[in-house]
C-alpha positions in Angstrom: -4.7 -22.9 12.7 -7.6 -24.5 10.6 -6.7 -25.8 7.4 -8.9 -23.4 5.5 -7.0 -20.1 7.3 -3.8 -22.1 5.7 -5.4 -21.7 2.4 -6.2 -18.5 3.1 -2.7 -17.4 3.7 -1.6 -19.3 0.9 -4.1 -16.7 -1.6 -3.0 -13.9 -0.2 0.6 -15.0 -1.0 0.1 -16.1 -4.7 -2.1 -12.8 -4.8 0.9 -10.6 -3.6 3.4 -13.0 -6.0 0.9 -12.6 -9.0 1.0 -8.5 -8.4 4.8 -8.5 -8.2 5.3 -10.4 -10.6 3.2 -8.1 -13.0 5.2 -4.9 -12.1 8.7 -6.3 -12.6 10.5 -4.3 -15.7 11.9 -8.1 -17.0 7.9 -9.1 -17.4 6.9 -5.7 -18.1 9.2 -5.7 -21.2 8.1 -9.5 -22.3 4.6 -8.7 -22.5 5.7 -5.7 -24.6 7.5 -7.6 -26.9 4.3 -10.2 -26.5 1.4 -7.4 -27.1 3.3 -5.2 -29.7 1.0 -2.5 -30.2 -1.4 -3.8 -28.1 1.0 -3.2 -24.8 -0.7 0.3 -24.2 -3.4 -1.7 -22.6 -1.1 -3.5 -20.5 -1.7 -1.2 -16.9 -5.4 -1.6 -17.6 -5.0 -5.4 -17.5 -2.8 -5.3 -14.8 -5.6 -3.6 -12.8 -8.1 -5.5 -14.1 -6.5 -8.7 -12.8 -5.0 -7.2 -9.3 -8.8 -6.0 -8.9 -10.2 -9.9 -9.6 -7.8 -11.5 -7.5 -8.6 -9.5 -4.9 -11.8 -10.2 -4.9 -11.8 -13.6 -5.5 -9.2 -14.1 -2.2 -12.1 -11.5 0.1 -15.1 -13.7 -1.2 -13.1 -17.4 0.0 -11.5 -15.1 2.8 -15.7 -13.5 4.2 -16.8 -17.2 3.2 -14.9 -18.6 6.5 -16.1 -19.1 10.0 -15.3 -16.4 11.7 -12.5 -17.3 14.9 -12.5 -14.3 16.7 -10.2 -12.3 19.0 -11.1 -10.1 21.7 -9.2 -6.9 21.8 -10.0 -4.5 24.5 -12.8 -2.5 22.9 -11.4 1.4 23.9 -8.8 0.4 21.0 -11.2 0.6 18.7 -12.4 4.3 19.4 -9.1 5.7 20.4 -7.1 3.4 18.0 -9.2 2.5 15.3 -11.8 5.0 14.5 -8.9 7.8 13.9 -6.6 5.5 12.0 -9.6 4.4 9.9 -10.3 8.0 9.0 -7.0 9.0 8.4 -6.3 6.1 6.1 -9.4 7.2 4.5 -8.3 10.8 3.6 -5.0 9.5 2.6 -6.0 6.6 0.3 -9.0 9.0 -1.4 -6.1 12.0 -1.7 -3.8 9.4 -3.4 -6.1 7.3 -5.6 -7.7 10.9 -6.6 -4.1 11.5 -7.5 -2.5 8.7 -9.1 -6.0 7.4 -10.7 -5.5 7.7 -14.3 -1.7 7.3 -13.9 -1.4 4.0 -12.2 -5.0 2.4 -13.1 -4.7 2.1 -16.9 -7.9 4.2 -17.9 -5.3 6.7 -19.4 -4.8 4.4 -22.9 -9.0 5.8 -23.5 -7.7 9.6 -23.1 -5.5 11.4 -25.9 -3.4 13.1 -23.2 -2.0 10.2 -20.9 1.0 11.2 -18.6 3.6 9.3 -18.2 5.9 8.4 -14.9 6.0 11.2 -12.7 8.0 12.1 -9.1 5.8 13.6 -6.8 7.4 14.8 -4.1 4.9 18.0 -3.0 1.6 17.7 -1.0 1.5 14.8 1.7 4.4 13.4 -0.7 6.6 16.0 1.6 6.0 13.8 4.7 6.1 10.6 3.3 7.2 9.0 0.4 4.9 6.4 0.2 1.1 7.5 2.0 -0.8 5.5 -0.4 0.8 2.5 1.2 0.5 4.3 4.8 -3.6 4.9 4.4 -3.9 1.1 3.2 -1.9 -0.2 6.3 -4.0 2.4 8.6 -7.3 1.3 7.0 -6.6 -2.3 7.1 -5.7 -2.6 10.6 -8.5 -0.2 11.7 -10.9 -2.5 10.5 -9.4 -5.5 11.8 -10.2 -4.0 15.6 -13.4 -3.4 14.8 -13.3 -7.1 12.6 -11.2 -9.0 14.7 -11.0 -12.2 13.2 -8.6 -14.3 12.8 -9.1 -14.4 8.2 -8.7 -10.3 8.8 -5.8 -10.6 10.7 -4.0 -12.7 8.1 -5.2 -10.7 5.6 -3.6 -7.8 7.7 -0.5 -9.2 8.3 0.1 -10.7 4.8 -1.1 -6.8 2.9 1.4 -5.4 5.5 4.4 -7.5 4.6 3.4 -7.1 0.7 3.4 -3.7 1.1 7.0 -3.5 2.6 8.4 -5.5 -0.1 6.7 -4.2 -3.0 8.5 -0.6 -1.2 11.6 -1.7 -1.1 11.2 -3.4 -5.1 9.2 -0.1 -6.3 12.0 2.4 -5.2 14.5 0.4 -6.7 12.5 1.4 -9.8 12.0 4.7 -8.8 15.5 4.9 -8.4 16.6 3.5 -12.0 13.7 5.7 -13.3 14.5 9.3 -11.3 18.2 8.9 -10.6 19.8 11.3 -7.9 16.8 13.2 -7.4 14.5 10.3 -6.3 17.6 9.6 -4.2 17.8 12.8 -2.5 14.1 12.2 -1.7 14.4 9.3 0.1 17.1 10.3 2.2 15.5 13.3 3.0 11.9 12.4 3.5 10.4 8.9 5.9 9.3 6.3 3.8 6.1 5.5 5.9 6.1 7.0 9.4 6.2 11.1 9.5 8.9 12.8 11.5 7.0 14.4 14.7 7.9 17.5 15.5 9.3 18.2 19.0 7.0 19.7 21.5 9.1 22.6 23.2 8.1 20.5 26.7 10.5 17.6 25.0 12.8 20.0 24.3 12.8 21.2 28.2 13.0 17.5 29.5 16.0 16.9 27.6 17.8 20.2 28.5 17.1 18.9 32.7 18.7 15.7 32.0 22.0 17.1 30.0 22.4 19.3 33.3 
């Protein structure tokens, strides 16, 4: 791999360090002690800089020579045109959603909410479908895009996202208790459960004969 694509994955790493790093409760609680009263505008920063970042690592990532693969091109229509749309829906439904929760453009309205389990809606399917339309989006594009800067960029968002999972419901868990727990056991974390066809159900009756 060219040297560049190495610096390439090394942004997208300091990028998904730099983002953990900023959610953590033990940094979290320094900057409040840090900001004082000032820490109400401590989400809008956080934004602000996850936003930057991310833009900075697209302009070094779009500024590459493009190596690119060849995937057979019926995956893009039957693949990646309805996994691009649904990651669409599900990322606008979310961000519609969480928007003045999770971006920090609450601290400008008198009533802000605060934390807050959602478990109705698309919530009921998965527990995470912010994090599902991002990884649909993402790799949509890269068979449309497939180069070998979007597929690091794919793979490195992808193992991000399952980390920052598995660190963010530890939260949810401190935060929510027994209830967030019940949740999780009872609802995918990424993947929906498919219902059975009644044909399945048929097939598997023959074979217990």
């Amino acid at each position: 791999m060219p040297a560049d694509h190495w610096i390439l994955l090394g942004a997208w790493a300091l990028f998904g360090f730099t983002h953990s790093l900023m959610a953590r409760e033990w940094f979290i609680s320094l900057c409040r002690s840090v900001m004082g009263r000032y820490f109400v505008y401590y989400r809008l920063i956080y934004s602000s800089i996850a936003l930057l970042s991310l833009a900075a690592v697209l302009v070094w990532q779009f500024s590459l020579p493009a190596i690119i693969f060849a995937p057979p091109p019926l995956f893009r229509w039957l693949i990646g045109l309805p996994g691009g749309l649904l990651g669409i829906v599900l990322m606008g439904k979310c961000i519609h959603t969480y928007f003045l929760l999770h971006s920090g453009v609450g601290v400008f309205y008198k009533r802000s909410r605060g934390p807050a389990f959602i478990s109705k809606g698309i919530h009921r399917y998965v527990r995470h479908p912010l994090y599902l339309g991002t990884l649909l989006l993402i790799w949509s594009l890269f068979l449309f895009f497939p180069s070998l800067g979007n597929f690091i960029a794919c793979g490195m968002i992808t193992l991000y996202t399952l980390i920052g999972i598995r660190l963010e419901e530890s939260k949810l868990l401190r935060q929510f208790g027994q209830a967030y727990a019940d949740y999780r056991r009872q609802t995918p974390m990424l993947i929906p459960r498919m219902l059975r066809l009644k044909w399945l159900r048929g097939i598997k009756a023959f074979f217990q004969l």
